[in-house]
LUMKOL-852346 format. One record per residue: residue number from 1; z negated, x, y of N, C-alpha, C in turn; residue in one letter. Coordinates in steps of 0.05 Angstrom, whole numbers. Layout:
[r NUM, [Z, X, Y], [Z, X, Y], [Z, X, Y], A];
...
***
This chain:
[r 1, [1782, 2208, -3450], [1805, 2197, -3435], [1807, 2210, -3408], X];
[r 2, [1826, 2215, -3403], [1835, 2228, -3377], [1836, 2218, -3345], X];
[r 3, [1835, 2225, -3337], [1825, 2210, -3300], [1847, 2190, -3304], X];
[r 4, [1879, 2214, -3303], [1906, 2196, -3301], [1906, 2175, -3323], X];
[r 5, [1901, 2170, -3345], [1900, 2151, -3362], [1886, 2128, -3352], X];
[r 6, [1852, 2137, -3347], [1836, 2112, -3341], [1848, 2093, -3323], X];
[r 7, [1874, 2105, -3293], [1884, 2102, -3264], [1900, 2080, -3280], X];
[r 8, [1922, 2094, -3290], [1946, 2076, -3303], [1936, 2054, -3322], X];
[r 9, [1915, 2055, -3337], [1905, 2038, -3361], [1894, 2003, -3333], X];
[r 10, [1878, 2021, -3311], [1874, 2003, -3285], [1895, 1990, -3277], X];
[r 11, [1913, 2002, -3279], [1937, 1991, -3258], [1948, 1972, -3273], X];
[r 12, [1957, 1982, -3292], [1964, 1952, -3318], [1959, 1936, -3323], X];
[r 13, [1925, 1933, -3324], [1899, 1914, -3329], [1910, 1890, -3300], X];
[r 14, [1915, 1907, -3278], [1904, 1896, -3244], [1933, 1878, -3247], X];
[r 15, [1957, 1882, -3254], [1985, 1881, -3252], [1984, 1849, -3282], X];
[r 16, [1975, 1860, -3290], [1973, 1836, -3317], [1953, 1805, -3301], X];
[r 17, [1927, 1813, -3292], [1916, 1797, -3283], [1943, 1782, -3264], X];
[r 18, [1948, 1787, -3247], [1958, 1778, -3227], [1994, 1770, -3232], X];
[r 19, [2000, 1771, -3265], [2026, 1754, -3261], [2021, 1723, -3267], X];
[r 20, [2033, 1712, -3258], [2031, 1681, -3257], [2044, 1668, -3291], X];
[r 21, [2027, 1649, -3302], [2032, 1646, -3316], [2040, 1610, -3312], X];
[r 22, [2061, 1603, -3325], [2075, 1586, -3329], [2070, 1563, -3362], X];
[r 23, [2068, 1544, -3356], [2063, 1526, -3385], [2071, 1502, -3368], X];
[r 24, [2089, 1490, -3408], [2098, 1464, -3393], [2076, 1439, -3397], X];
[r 25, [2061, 1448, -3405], [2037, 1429, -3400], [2027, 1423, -3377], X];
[r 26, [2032, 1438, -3350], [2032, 1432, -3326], [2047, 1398, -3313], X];
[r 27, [2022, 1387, -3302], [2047, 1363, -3285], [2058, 1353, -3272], X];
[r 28, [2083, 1348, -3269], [2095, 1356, -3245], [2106, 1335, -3234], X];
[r 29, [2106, 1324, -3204], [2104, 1297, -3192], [2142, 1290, -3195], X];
[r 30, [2149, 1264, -3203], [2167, 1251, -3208], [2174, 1230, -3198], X];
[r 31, [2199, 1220, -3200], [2205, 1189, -3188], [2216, 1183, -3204], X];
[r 32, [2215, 1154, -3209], [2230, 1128, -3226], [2249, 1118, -3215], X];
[r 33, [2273, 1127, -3226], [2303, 1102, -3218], [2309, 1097, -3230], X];
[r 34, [2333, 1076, -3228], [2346, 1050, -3237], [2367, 1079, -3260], X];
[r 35, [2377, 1068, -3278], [2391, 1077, -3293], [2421, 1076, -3281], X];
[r 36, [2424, 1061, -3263], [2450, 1046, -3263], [2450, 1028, -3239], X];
[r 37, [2466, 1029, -3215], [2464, 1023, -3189], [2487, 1018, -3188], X];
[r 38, [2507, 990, -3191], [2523, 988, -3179], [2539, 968, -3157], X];
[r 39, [2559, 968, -3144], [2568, 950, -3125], [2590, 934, -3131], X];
[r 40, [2579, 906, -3122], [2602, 893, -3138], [2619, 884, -3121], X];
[r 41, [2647, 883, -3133], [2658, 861, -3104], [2676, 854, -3128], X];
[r 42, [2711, 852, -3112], [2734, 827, -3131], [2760, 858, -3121], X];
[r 43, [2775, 849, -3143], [2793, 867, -3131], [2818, 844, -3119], X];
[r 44, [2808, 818, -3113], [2830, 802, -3098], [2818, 790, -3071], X];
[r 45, [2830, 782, -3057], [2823, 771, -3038], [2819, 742, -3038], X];
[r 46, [2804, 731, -3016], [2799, 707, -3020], [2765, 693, -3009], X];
[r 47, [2778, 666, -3004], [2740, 658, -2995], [2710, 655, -3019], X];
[r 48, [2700, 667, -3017], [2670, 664, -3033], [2670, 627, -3032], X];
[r 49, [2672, 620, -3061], [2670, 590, -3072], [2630, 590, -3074], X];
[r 50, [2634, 605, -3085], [2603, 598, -3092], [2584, 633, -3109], X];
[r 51, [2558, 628, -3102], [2547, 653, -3116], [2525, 640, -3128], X];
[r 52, [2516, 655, -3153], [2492, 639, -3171], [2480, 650, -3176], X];
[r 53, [2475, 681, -3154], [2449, 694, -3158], [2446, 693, -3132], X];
[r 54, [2418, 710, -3133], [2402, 719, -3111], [2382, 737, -3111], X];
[r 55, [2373, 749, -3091], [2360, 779, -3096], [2341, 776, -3115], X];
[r 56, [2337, 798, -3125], [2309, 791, -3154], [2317, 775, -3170], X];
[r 57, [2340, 761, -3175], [2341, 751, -3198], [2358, 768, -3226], X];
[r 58, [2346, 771, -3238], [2363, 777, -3269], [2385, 767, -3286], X];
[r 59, [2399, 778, -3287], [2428, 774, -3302], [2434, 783, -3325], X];
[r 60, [2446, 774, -3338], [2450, 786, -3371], [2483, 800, -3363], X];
[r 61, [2498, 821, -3379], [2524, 824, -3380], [2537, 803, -3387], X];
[r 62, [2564, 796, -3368], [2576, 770, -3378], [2570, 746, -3356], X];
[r 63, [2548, 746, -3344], [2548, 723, -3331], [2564, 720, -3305], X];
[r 64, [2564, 705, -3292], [2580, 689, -3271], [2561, 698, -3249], X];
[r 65, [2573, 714, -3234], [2561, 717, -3207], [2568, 708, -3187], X];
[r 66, [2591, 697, -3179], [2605, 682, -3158], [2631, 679, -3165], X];
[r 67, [2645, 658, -3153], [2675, 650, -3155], [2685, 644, -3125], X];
[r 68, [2708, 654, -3124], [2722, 659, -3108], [2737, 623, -3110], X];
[r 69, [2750, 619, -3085], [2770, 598, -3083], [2792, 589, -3096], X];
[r 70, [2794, 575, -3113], [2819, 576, -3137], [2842, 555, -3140], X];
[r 71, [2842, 539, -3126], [2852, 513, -3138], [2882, 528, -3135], X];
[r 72, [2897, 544, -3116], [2919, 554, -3129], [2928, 564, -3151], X];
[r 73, [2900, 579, -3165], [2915, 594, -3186], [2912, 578, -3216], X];
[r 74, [2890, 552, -3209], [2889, 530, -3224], [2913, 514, -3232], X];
[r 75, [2937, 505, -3203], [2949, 495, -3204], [2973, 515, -3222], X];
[r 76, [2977, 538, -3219], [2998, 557, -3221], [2991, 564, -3260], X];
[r 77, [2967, 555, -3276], [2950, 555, -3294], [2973, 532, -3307], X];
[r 78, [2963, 504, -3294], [2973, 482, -3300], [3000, 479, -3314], X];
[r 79, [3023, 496, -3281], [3049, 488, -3282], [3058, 500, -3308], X];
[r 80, [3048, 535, -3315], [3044, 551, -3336], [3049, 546, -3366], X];
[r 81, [3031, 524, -3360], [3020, 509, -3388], [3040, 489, -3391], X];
[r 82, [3043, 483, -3375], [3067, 457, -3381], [3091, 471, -3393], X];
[r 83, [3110, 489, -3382], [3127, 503, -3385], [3127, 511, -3408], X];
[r 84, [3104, 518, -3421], [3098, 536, -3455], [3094, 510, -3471], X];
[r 85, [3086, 491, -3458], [3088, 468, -3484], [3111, 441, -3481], X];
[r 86, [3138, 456, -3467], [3154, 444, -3473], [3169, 444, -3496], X];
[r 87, [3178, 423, -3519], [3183, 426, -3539], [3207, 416, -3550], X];
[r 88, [3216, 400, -3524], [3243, 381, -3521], [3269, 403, -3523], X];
[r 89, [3274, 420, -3504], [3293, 444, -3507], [3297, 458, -3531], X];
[r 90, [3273, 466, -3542], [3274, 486, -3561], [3281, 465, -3593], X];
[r 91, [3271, 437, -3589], [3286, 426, -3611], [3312, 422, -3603], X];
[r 92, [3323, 422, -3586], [3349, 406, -3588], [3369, 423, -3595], X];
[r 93, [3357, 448, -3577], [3372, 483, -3586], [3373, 484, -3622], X];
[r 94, [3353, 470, -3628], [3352, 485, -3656], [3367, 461, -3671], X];
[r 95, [3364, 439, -3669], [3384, 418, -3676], [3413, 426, -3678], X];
[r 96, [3422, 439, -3657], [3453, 445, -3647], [3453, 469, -3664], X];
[r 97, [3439, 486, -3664], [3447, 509, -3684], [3450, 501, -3706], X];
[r 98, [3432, 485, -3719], [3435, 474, -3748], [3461, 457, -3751], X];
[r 99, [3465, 445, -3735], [3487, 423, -3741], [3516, 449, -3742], X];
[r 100, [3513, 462, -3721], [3541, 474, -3723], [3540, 495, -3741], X];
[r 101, [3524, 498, -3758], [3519, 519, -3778], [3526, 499, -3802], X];
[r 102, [3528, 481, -3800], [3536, 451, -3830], [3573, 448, -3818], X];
[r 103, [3562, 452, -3794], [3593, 440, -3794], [3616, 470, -3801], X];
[r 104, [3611, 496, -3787], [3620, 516, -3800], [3632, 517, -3825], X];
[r 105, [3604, 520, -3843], [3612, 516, -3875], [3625, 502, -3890], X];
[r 106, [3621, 480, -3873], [3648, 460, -3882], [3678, 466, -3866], X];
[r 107, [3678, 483, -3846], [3695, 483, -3842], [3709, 510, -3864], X];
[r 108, [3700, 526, -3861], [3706, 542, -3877], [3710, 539, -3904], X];
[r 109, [3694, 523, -3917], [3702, 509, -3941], [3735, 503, -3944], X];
[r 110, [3734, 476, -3921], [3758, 469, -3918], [3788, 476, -3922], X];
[r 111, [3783, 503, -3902], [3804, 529, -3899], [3806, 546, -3914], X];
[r 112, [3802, 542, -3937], [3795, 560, -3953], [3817, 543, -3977], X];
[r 113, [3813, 515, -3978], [3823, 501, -3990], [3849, 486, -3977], X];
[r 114, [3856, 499, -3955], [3883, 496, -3939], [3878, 464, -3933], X];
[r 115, [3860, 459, -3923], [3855, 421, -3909], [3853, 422, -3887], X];
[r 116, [3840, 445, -3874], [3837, 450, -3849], [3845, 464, -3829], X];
[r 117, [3865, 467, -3809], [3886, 485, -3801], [3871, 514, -3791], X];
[r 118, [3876, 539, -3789], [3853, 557, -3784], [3843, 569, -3757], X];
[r 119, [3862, 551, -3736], [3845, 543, -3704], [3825, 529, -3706], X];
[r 120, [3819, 508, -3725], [3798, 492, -3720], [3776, 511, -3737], X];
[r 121, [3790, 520, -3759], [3756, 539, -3774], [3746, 557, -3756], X];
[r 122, [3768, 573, -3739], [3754, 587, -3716], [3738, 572, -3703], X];
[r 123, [3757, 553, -3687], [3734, 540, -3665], [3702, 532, -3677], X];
[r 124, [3703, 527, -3699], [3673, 518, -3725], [3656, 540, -3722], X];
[r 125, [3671, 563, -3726], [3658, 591, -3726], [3652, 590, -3695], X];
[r 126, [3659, 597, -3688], [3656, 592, -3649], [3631, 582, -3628], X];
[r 127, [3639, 563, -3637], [3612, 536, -3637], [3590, 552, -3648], X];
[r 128, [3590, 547, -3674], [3566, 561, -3684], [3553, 589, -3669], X];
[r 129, [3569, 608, -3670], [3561, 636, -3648], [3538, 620, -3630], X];
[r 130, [3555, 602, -3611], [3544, 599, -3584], [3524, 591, -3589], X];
[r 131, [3524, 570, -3614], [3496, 551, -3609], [3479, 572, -3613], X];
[r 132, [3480, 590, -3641], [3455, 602, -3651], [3452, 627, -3622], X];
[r 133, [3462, 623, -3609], [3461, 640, -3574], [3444, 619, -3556], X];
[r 134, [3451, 597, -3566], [3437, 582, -3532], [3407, 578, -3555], X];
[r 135, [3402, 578, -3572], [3379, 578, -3599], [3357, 606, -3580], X];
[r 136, [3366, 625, -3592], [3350, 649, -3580], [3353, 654, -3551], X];
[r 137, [3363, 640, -3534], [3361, 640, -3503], [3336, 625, -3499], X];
[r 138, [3333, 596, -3515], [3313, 583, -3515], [3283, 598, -3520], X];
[r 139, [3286, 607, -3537], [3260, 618, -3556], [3254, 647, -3540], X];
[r 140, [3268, 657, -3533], [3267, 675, -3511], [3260, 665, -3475], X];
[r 141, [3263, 646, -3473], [3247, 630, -3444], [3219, 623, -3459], X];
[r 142, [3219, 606, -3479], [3193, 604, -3495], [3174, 634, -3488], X];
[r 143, [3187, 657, -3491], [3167, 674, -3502], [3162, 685, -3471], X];
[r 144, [3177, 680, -3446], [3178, 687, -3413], [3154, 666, -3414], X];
[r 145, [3159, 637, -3418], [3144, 619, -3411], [3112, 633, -3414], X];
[r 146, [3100, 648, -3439], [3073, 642, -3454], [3066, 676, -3443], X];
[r 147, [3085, 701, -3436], [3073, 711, -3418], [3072, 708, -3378], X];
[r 148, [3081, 686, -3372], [3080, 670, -3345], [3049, 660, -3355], X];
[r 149, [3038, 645, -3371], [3015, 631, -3374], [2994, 653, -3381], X];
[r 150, [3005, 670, -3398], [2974, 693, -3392], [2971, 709, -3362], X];
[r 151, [2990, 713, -3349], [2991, 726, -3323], [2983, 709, -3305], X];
[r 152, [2991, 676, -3301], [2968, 652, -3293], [2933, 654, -3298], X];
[r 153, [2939, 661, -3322], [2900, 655, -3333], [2894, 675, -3322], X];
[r 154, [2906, 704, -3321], [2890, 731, -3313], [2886, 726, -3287], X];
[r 155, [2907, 714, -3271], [2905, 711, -3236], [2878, 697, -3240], X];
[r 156, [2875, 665, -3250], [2850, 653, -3251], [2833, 668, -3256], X];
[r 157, [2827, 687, -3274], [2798, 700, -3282], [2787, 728, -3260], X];
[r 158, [2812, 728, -3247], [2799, 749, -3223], [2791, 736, -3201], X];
[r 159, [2780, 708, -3204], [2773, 687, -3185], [2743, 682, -3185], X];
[r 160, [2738, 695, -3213], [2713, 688, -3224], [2706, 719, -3222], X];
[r 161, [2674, 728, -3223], [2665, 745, -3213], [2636, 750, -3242], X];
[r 162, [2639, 777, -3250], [2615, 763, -3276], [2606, 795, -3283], X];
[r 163, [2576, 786, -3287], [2556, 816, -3284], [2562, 838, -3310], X];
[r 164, [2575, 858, -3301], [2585, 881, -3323], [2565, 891, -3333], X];
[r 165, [2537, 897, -3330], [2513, 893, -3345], [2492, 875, -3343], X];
[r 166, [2472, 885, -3357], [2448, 866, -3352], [2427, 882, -3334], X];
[r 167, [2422, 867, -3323], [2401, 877, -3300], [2391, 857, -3284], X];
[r 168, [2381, 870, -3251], [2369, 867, -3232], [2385, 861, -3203], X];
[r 169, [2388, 831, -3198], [2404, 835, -3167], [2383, 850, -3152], X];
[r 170, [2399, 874, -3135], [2375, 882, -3107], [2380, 876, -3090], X];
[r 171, [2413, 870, -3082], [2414, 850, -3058], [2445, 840, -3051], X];
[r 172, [2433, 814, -3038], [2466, 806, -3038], [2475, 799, -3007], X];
[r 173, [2511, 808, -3008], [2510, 812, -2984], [2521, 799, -2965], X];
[r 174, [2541, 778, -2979], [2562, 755, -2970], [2547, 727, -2986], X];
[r 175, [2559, 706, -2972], [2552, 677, -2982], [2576, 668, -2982], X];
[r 176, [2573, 633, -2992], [2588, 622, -3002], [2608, 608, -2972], X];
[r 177, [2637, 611, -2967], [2651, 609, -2941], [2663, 634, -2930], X];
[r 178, [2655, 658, -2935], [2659, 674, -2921], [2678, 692, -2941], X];
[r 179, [2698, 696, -2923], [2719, 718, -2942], [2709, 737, -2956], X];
[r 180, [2722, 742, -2977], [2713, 772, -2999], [2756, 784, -2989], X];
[r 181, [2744, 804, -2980], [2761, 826, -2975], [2759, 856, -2982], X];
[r 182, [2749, 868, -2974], [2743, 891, -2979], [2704, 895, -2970], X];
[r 183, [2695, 884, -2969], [2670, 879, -2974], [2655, 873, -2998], X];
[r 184, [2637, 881, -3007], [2621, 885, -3030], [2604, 858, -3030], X];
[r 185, [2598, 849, -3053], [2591, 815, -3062], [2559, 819, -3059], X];
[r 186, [2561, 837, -3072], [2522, 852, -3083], [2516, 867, -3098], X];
[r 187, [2492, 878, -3103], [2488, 902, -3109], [2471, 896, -3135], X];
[r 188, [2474, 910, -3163], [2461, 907, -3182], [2448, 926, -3194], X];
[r 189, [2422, 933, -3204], [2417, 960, -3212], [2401, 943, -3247], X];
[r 190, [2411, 964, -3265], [2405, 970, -3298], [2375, 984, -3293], X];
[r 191, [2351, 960, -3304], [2332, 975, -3296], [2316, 978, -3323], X];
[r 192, [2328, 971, -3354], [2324, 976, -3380], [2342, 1002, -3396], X];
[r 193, [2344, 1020, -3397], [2319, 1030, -3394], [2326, 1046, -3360], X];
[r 194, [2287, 1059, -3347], [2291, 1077, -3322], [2304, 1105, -3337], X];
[r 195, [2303, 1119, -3312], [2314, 1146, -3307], [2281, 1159, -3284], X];
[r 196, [2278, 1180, -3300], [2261, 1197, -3291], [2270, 1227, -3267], X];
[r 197, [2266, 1220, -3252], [2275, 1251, -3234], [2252, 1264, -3236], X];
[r 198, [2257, 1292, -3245], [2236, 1313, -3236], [2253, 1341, -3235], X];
[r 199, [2233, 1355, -3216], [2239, 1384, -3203], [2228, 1401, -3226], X];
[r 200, [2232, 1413, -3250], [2226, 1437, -3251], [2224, 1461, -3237], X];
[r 201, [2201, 1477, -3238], [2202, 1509, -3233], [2231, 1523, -3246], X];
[r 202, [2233, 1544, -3231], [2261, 1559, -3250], [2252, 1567, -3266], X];
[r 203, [2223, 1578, -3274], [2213, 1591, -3295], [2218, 1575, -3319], X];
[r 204, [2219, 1545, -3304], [2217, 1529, -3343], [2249, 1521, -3350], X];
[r 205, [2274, 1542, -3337], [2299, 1537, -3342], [2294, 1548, -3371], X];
[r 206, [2318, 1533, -3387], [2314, 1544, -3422], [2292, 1539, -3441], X];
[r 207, [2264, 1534, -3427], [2248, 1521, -3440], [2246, 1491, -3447], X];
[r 208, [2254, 1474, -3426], [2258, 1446, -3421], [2284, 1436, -3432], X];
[r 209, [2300, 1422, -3453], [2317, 1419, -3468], [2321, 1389, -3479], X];
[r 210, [2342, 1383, -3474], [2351, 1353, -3480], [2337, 1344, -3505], X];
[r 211, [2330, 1324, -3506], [2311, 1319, -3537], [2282, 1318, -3534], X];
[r 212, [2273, 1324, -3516], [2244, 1343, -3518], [2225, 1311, -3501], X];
[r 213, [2201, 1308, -3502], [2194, 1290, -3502], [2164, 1290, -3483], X];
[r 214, [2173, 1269, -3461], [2153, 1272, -3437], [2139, 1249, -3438], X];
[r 215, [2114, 1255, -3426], [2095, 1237, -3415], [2091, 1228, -3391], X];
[r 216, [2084, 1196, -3375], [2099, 1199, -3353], [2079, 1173, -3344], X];
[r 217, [2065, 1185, -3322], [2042, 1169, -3316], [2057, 1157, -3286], X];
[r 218, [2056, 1131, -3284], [2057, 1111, -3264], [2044, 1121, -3237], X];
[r 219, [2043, 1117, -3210], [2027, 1128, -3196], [2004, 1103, -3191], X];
[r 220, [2015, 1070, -3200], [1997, 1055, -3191], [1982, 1048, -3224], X];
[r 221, [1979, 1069, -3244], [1958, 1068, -3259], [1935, 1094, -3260], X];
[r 222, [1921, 1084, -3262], [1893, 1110, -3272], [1896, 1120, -3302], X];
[r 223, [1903, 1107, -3321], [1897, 1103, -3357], [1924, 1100, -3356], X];
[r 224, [1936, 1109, -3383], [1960, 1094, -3395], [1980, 1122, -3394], X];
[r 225, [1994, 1129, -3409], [2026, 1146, -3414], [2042, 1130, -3424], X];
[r 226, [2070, 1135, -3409], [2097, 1124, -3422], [2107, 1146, -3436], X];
[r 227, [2115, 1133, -3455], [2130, 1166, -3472], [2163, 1162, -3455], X];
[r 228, [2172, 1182, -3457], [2207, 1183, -3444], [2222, 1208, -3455], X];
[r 229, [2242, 1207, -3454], [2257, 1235, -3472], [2272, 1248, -3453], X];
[r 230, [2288, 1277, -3465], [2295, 1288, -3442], [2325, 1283, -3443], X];
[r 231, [2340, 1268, -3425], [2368, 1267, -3431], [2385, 1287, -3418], X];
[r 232, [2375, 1308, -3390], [2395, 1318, -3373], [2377, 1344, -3369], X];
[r 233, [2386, 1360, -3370], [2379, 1388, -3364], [2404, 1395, -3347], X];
[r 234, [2404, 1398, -3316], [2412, 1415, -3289], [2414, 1433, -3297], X];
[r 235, [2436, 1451, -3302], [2434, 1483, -3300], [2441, 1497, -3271], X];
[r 236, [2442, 1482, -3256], [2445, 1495, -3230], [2418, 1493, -3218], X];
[r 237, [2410, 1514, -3203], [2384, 1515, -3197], [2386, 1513, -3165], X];
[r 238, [2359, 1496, -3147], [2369, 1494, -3120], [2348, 1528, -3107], X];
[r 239, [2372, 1553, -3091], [2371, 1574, -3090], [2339, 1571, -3061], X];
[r 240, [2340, 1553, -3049], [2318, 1543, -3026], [2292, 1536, -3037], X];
[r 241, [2283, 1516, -3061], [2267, 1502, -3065], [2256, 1521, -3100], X];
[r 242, [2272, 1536, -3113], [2266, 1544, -3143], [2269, 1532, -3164], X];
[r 243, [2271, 1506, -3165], [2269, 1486, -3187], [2298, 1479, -3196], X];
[r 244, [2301, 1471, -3214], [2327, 1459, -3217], [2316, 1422, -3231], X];
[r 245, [2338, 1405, -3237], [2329, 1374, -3240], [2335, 1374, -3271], X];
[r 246, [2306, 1356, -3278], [2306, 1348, -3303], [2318, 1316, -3304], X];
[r 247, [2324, 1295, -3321], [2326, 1275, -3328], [2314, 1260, -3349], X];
[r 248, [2285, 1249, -3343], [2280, 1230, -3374], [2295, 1201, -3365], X];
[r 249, [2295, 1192, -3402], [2299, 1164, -3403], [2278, 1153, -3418], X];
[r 250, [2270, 1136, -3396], [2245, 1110, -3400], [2252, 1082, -3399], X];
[r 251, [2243, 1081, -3425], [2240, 1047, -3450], [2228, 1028, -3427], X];
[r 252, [2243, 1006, -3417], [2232, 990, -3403], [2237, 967, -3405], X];
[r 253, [2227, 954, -3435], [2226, 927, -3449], [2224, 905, -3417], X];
[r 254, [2241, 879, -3423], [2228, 858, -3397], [2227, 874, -3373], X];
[r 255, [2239, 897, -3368], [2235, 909, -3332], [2201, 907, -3331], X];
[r 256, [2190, 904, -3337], [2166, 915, -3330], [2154, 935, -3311], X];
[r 257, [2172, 952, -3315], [2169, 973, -3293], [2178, 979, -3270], X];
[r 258, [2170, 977, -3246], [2192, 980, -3220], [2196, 1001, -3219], X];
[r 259, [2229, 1003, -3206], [2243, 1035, -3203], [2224, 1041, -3171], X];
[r 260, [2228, 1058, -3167], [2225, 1068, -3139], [2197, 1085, -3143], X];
[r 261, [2178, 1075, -3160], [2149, 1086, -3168], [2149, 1118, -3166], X];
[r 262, [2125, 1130, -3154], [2119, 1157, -3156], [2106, 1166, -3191], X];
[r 263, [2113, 1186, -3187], [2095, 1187, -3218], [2092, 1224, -3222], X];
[r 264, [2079, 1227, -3253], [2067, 1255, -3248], [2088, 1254, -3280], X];
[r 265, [2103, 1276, -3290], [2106, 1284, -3317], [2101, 1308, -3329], X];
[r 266, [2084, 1301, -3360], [2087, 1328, -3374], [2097, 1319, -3399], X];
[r 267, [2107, 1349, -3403], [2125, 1345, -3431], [2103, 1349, -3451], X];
[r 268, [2112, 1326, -3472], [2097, 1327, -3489], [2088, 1359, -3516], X];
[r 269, [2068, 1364, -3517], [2068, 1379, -3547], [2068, 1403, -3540], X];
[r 270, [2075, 1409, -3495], [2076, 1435, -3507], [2044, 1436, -3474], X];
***
């Protein structure tokens, strides 16, 4: 072998040692958040009646978080309801139609058989028009009346205030007396299942892929892995730091787990 061979065969060898090698078996320090952080308020105005949570307490979707001041839209509920279960009008309307619809036919019978002069069969016919007119004027306020009573109930139910998921109050920010305006009620965060932040290297862009399945140690345990999956692969990479952001989702039966936790992740298998 030749001097220049042995030089170059060196240089290769020296050049190979010294590139950095990359594996995602490496682990890489992470944080735990809430899946879901949101702020609640009303989109009406009005005084805070009452609230029936409080920080740290747990809520199911659906429940009642506070009510606003109502007895107006109670009363406006009421008048509503009365109006749609009036039944006096709409029979008497329909009485009058019927009757002048008997009396018609007979009139026309009549005139038909020259008994009845044919101003009065008109006027028979006449009558009848109007009634079966003041008939569907009725039934038509009927049908104003029963959308007045759902536009009542809807005013009422934006009085009431009620948790769009299930979760974790973190904090609340108004009490019961004090106007809801454009101020936020409280704050709720979805802590079944967490959300995993971690920084990848750029090296592990394309390697790391939605699906793919991590391990994800707590910082306040010694023993123990959570399994978590990969839901979010960042393709923008930050051009200062190298890494771009991964996203697992972690199974968190009963909240068991607090968000905010430091933690270390490796992907599983590889």
């Amino acid at each position: 072998m030749s001097r220049g061979s042995i030089c170059c065969f060196i240089t290769i060898a020296m050049m190979a040692s010294f590139t950095p090698k990359f594996s995602l078996a490496k682990e890489l320090p992470c944080l735990v958040v809430p899946q879901v952080v949101l702020t609640i308020g009303t989109p009406v105005v009005g005084v805070l009646n009452s609230v029936a949570v409080t920080q740290g307490d747990v809520v199911k979707e659906g429940d009642v978080l506070a009510t606003l001041e109502s007895s107006l839209e109670q009363a406006e509920v009421a008048l509503a309801t009365a109006k749609h279960e009036m039944e006096a009008e709409e029979k008497t309307a329909q009485m009058k139609a019927e009757f002048s619809l008997r009396k018609s036919a007979r009139a026309k019978n009549l005139g038909q058989k020259s008994a009845m002069a044919q101003h009065e069969v008109d006027e028979a016919e006449t009558e009848e028009r109007l009634s079966q007119l003041a008939y569907t004027e009725v039934l038509e306020n009927k049908r104003v009346a029963q959308l007045e009573l759902e536009r009542a109930r809807a005013a009422l139910q934006l009085r009431t205030v009620r948790s769009p998921i299930a979760g974790v109050v973190l904090e609340r920010f108004l009490s019961p007396g004090e106007l809801v305006k454009q101020a936020p009620i409280m704050k709720l965060a979805r802590l079944d299942p967490l959300l995993v932040e971690v920084l990848a290297p750029v090296s592990w862009l394309g390697r790391v892929r939605p699906g793919m399945q991590g391990e994800v140690r707590l910082e306040w345990e010694l023993t123990g892995l959570h399994q978590a999956r990969v839901t979010v692969v960042n393709p923008v990479v930050n051009s200062v730091s190298g890494t771009f952001q991964v996203m697992l989702e972690l199974p968190n039966p009963d909240n068991r787990i607090p968000a905010g936790l430091s933690c270390s992740v490796r992907f599983a298998g590889h």
